[in-house]
mmCIF file of the C-alpha atoms, coordinates in Angstrom:
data_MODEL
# 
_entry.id   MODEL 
# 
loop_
_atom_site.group_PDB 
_atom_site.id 
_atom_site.type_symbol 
_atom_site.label_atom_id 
_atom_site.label_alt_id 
_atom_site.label_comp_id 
_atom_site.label_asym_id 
_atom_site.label_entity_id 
_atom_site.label_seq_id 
_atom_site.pdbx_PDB_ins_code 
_atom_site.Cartn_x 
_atom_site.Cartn_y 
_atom_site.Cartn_z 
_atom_site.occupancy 
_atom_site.B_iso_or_equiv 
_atom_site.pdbx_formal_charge 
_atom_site.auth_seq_id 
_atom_site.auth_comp_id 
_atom_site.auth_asym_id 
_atom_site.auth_atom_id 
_atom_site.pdbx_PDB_model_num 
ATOM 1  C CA . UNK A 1 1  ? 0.000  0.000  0.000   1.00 0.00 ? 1  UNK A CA 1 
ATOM 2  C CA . UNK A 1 2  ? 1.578  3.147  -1.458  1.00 0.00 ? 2  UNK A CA 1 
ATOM 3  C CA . UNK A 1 3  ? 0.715  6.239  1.418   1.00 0.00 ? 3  UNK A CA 1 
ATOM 4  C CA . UNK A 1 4  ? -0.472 9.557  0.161   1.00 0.00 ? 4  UNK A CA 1 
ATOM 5  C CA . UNK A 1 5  ? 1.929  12.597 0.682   1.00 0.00 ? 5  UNK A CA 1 
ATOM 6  C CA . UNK A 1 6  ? -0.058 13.541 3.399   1.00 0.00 ? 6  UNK A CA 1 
ATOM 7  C CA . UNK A 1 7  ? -0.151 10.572 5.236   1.00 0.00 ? 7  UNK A CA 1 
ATOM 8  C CA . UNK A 1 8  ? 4.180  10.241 4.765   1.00 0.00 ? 8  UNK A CA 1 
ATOM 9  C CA . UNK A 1 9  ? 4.187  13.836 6.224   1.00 0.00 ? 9  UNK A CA 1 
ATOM 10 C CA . UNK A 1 10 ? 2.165  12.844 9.197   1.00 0.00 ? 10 UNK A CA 1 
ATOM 11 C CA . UNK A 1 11 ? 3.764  9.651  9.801   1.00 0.00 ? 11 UNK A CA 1 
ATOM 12 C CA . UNK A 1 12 ? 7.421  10.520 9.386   1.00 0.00 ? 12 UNK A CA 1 
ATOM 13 C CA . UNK A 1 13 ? 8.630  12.844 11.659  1.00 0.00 ? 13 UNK A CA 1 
ATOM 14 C CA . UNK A 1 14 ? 11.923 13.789 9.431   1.00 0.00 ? 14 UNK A CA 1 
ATOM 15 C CA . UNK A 1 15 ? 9.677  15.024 6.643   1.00 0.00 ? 15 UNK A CA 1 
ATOM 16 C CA . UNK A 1 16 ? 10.213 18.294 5.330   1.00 0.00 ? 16 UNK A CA 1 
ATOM 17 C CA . UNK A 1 17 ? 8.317  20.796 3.929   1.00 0.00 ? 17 UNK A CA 1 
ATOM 18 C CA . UNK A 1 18 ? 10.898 20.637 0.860   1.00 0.00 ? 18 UNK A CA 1 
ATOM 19 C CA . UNK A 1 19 ? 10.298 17.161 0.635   1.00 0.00 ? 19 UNK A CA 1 
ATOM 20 C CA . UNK A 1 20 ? 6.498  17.196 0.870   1.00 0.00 ? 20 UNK A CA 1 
ATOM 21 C CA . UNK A 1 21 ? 6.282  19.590 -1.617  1.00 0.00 ? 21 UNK A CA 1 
ATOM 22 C CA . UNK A 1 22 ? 8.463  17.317 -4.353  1.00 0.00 ? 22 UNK A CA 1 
ATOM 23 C CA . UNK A 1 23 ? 6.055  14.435 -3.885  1.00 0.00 ? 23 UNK A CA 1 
ATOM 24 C CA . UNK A 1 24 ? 3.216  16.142 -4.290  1.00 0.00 ? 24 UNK A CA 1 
ATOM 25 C CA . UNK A 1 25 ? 4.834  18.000 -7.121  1.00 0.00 ? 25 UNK A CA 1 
ATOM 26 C CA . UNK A 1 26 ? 5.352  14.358 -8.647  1.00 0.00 ? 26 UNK A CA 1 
ATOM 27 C CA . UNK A 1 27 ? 1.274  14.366 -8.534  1.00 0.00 ? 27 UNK A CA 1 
ATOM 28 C CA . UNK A 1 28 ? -0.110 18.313 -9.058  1.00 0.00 ? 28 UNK A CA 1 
ATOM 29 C CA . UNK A 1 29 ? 0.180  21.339 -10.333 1.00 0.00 ? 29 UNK A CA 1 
ATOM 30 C CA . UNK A 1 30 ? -1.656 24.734 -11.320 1.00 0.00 ? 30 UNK A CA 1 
ATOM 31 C CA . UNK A 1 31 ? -3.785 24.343 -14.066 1.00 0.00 ? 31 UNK A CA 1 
ATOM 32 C CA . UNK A 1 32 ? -3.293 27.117 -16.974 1.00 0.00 ? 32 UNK A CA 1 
ATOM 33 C CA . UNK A 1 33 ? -4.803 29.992 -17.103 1.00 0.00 ? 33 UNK A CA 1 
ATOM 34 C CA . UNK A 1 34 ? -5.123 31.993 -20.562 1.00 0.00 ? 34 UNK A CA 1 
ATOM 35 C CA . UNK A 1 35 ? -2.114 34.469 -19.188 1.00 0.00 ? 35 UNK A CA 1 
ATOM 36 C CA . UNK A 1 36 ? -0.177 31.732 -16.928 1.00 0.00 ? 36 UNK A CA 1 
ATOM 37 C CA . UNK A 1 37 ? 1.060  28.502 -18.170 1.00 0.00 ? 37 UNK A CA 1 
ATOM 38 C CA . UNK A 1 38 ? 0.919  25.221 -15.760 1.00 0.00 ? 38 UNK A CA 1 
ATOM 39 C CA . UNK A 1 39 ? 3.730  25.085 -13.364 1.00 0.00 ? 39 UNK A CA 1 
ATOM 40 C CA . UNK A 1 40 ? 4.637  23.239 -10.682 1.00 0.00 ? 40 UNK A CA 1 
ATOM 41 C CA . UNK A 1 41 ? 3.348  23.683 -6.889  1.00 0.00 ? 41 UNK A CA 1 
ATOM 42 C CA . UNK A 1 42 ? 5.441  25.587 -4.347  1.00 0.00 ? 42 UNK A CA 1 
ATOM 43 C CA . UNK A 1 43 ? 6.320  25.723 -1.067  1.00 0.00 ? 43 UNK A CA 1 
ATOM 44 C CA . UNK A 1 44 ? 4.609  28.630 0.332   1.00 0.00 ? 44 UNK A CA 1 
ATOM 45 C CA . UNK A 1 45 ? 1.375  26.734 -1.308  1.00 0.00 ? 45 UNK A CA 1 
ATOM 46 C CA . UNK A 1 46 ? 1.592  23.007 0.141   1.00 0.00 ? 46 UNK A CA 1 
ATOM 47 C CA . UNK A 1 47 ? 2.519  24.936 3.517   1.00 0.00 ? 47 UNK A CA 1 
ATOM 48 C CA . UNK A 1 48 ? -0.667 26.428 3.049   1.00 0.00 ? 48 UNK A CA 1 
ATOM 49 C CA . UNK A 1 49 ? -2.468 23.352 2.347   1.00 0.00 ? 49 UNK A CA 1 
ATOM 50 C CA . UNK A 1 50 ? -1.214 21.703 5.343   1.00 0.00 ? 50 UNK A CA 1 
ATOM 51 C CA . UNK A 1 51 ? -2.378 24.400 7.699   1.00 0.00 ? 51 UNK A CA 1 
ATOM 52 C CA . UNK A 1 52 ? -6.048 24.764 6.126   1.00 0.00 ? 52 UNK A CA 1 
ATOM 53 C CA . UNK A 1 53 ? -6.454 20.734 6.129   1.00 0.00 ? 53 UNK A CA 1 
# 
């Protein structure tokens, strides 16, 4: 059973934020927009996502 980035952050307590963020960057992004091409997800963003859970 493969966890979800999530669930490695919770259970590992030598996860970093850094590393969080390249696994889920492995799995998302931001979608286009007509003015903004896709790009990966950053820091500041899965830092947010973990506090707002």
């Amino acid at each position: 059973m493969t966890l979800s980035p999530f669930e490695e952050y919770a259970s590992d307590p030598d996860m970093t934020l850094s590393r969080i963020t390249e696994l889920l960057g492995a799995r998302l992004t931001i979608a286009a927009t007509p003015k903004q091409t896709e790009r990966p997800l950053q820091r500041s963003q899965v830092h947010w996502m973990l506090i707002f859970r």
